[in-house]
N, C-alpha and C positions, 0 to 999 in steps of 0.2 A: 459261811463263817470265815473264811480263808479268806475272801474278799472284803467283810470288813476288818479286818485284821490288819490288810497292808492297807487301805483306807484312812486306817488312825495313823500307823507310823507313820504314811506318808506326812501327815499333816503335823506332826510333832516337828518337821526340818523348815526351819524357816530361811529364806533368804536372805541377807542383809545388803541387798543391792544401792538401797536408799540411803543405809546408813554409813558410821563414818568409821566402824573395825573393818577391819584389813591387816594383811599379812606382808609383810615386807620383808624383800630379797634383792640382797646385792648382786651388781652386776662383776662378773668375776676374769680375769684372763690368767690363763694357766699357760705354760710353756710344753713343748713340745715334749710329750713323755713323763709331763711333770706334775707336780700336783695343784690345789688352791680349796684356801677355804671359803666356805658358803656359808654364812651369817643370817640366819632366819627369825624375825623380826614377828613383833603384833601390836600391832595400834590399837589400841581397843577405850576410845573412850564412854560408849554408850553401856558395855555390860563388862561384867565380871564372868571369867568364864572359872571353870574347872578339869576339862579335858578337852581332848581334840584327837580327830585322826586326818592324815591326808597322802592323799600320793603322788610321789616327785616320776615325771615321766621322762626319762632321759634320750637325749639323740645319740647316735651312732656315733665311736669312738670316745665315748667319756662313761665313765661308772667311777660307784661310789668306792672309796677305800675300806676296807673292813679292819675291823680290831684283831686281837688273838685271839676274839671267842669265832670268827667266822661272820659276825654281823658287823652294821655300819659301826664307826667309830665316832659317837655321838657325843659330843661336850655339852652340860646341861648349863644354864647361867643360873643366877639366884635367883630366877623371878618365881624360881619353882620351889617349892615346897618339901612334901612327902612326895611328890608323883613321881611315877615310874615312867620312864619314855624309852620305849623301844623299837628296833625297826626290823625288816626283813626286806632280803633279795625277792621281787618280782621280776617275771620276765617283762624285761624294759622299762626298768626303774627301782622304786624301793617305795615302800610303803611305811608310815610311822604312826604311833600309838602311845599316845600320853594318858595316863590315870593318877588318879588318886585315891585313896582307901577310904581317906574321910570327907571325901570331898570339899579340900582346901582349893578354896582358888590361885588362880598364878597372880603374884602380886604383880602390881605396878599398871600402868591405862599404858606404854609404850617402853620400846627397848627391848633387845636378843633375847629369843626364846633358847635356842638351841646353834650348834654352829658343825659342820663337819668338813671333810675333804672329800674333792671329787679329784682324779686323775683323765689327761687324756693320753690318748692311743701316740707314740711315735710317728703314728706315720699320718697324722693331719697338717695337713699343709700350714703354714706360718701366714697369719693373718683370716683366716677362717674364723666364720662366725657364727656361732649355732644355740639354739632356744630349746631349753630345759623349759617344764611345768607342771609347775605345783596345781594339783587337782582335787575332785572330790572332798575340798576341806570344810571338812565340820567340827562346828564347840560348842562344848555344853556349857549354858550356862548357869551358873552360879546359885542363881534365885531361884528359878526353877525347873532345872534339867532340862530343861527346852535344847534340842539341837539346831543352832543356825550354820546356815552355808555360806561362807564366805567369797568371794568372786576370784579365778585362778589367777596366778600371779606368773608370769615369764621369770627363767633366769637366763640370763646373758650370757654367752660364756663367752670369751677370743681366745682363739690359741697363739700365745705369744712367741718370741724367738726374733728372728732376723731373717725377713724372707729374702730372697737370692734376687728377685727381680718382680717388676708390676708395670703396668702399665696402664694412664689412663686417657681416655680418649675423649674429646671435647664433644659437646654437647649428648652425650648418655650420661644418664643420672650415676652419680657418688653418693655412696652411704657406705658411714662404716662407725660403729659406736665406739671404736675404742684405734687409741694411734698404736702405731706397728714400725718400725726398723726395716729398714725396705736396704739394700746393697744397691741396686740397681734400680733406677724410678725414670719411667718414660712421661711424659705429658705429650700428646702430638693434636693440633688445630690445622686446620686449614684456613691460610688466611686468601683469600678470596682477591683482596687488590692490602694497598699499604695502610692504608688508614688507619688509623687508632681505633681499639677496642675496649671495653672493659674487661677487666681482668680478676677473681677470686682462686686462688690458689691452695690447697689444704697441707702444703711443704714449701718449707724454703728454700729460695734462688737464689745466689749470688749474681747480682748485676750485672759484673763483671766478665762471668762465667759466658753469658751470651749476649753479650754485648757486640759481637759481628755480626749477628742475625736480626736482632732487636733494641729496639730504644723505650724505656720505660718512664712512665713519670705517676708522679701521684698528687691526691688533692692537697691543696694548701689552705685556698679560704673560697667564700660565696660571697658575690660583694651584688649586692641589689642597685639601679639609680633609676633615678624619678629624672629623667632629662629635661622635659618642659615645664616641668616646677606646678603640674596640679595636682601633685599629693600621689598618685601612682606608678607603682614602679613599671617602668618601661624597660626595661633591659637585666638580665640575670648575666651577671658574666663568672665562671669554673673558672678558679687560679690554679693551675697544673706546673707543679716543678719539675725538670726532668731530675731523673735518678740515677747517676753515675755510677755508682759506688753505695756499697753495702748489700743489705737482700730484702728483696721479696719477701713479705713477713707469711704465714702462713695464717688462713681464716684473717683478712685484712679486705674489706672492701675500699680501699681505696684506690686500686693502681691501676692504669690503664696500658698497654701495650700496644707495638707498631712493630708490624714485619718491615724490613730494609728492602723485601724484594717476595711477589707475592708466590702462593704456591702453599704445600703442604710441611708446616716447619714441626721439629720438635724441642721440647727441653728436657734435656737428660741430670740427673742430677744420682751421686752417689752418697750412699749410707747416710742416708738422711731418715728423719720422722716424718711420716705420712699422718697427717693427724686427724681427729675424729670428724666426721662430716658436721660442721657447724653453722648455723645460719647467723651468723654476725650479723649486727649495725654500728656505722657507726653515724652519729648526728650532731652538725655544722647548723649554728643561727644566727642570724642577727637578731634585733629589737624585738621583729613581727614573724618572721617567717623562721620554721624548721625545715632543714634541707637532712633526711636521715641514707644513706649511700646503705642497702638490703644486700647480701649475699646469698648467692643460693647457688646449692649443686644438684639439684633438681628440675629448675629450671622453671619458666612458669606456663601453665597451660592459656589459652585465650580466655579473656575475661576472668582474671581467677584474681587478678590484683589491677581492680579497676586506676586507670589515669597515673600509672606509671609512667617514670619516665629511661627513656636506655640509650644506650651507642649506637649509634646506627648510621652507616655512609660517612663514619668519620665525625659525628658530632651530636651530641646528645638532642633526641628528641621526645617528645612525648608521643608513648605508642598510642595506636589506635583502640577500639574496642575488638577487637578481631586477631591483634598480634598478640605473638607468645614470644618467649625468650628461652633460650639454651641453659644447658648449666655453667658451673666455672666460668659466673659474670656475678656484675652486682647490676641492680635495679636500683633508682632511687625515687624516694618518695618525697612531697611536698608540702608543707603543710603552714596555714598560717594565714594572717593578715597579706601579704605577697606570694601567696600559690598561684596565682592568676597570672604565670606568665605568658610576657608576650612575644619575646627574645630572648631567647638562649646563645651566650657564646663561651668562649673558651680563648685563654691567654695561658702560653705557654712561656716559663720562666726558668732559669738556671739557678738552681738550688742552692749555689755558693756563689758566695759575692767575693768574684775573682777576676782579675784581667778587667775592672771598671773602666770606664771612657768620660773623660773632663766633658760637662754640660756648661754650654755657656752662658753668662750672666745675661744676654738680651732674652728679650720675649721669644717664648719661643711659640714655632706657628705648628700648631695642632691640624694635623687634616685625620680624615676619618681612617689612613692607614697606618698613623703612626702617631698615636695618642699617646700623654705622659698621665702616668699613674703615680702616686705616691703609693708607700707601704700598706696602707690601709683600701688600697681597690677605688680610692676617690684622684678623680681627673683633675688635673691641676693645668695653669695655662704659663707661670711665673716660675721658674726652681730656684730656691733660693738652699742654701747650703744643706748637704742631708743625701739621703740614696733616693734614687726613683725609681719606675720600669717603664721602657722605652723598650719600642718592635723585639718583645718578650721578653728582653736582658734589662738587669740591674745595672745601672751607671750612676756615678757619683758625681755630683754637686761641691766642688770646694767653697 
């Protein structure tokens, strides 16, 4: 008898793996010693429910705050009714309990169920980041007292503040969901010989700042030519400006960097924002072709991002089936009527148009080391009044 007994119950709990209710919980950062509130959420388009229970499983250094009855301090929102919701201390967590007498359902298919505060421990270090979880949630529904299970949901937590110092080191993986105040922030690479590299950064740099160690520049345009005029593009050439002056943006796949002199360099930067690990793009076209420049602090494993292209010995090439890439770089991807390239190069320019040099009115004689460009990436053989770029620098045409 006792075995068909829990038989039935079992089968009264149904999953809703398939479907599209869910419980939704923000992601939270509390400061050191301090409090934050937690905002508990239910999408619920397929049923209507009437109660619930579930248990939040908390990590080491965070618990919940209590009222002046000795239990949590629970805010109800309107979506409730008559129901009662309460909760109790478990060991390593808190468990919660919603009813109702007449069995009114919770209004509304989404929007805050409930909300409360959690505090963390003083002495969790600044920038820590640790996963709460909501479990065991079951609700009854509405139609007919049927119990479904809902899938557990993470909460987030970061313990905020201003951490004293960090440091991070080129190619190990970065992840971090939420930015932090850092006093001290180390970046350290080994740069291997001088050559340019790409470059993704998750804090900003003043240019300026290591500008005795490094030269920076970033993308400006992607100019495609068809040189013997039968319709395909033979040659991709990267417009790279150097970067004098300003900063290093943070989560920016554009910027490529050059050690002055090879070896193990670092960049140090104070009280700055360490920001969230994000994989940006950003995406350059012309007519046919998307050229989109990928970020990643992760890095990629081989074959994981087939016919990329990256830095490499000083100039962008298309990796093989077999290479992988580090983190804090960007990869770029190809795409289009012109992905088919044949040639790749790179023309480096000075970002302000300062100290120009008079072009003379004769023909002038183009050889393959010192080609005139106009402002749009197209080769010209005639300058007639206007800017151009010549062996990487801008010079003016009166």
């Amino acid at each position: 008898m006792k075995k068909k007994v829990l038989t039935l119950l079992s089968a009264l709990v149904v999953t809703l793996a398939a479907q599209a209710d869910n419980l939704v919980v923000n992601s939270v950062t509390v400061q050191q010693g301090g409090k934050a509130t937690v905002e508990v959420g239910l999408n619920n388009p397929d049923n209507a429910f009437t109660a619930f229970q579930m248990a939040l499983q908390l990590p080491a250094g965070v618990s919940g705050v209590a009222g002046t009855n000795g239990r949590l301090a629970i805010q109800k929102s309107a979506r409730f009714d008559d129901h009662s919701l309460s909760s109790s201390f478990v060991e390593g967590g808190i468990q919660f309990t919603c009813l109702s007498m007449t069995s009114a359902p919770i209004s509304g298919n989404a929007g805050t169920l409930f909300s409360f505060e959690i505090q963390a421990d003083a002495s969790l270090p600044v920038g820590t980041e640790l996963t709460a979880k909501f479990t065991e949630i079951l609700f009854t529904r509405a139609a007919s007292a049927q119990e479904v299970e809902l899938s557990d949901v993470a909460l987030k937590i970061t313990v905020g503040g201003v951490s004293s110092s960090m440091t991070l080191v080129d190619g190990q993986p970065f992840a971090r969901d939420n930015d932090v105040q850092v006093q001290e922030l180390t970046y350290t690479r080994n740069f291997r010989n001088t050559n340019w590299q790409a470059l993704y950064l998750p804090f900003e740099v003043n240019v300026e700042d290591i500008a005795d160690d490094f030269e920076v520049a970033y993308i400006n345009a992607v100019h495609q030519y068809d040189d013997d005029g039968n319709g395909e593009v033979d040659r991709t050439t990267l417009e790279w400006f150097y970067q004098r002056r300003g900063v290093v943006r943070a989560n920016d796949p554009t910027y490529i960097i050059r050690a002055k002199t090879a070896g193990e360099k670092t960049i140090k930067v104070s009280n700055v924002t360490l920001k969230a690990a994000v994989a940006k793009e950003f995406t350059m076209s012309n007519r046919s072709t998307f050229f989109t420049f990928c970020g990643t602090y992760s890095g990629i494993a081989a074959g994981a991002v087939p016919g990329f292209w990256a830095y490499s010995g000083g100039t962008v090439k298309q990796a093989s089936a077999t290479a992988s890439l580090g983190s804090f770089r960007w990869y770029l991807l190809i795409n289009g009527r012109g992905a088919e390239v044949k040639k790749m190069e790179s023309v480096f320019v000075d970002g302000e148009v300062t100290g120009v040099e008079e072009v003379s009115g004769a023909k002038i004689q183009v050889s393959g080391d010192a080609p005139l460009f106009n402002l749009t990436g197209r080769r010209v053989e005639r300058a007639t009044k206007g800017i151009y770029i010549m062996n990487g620098k801008k010079v003016l045409k009166k």
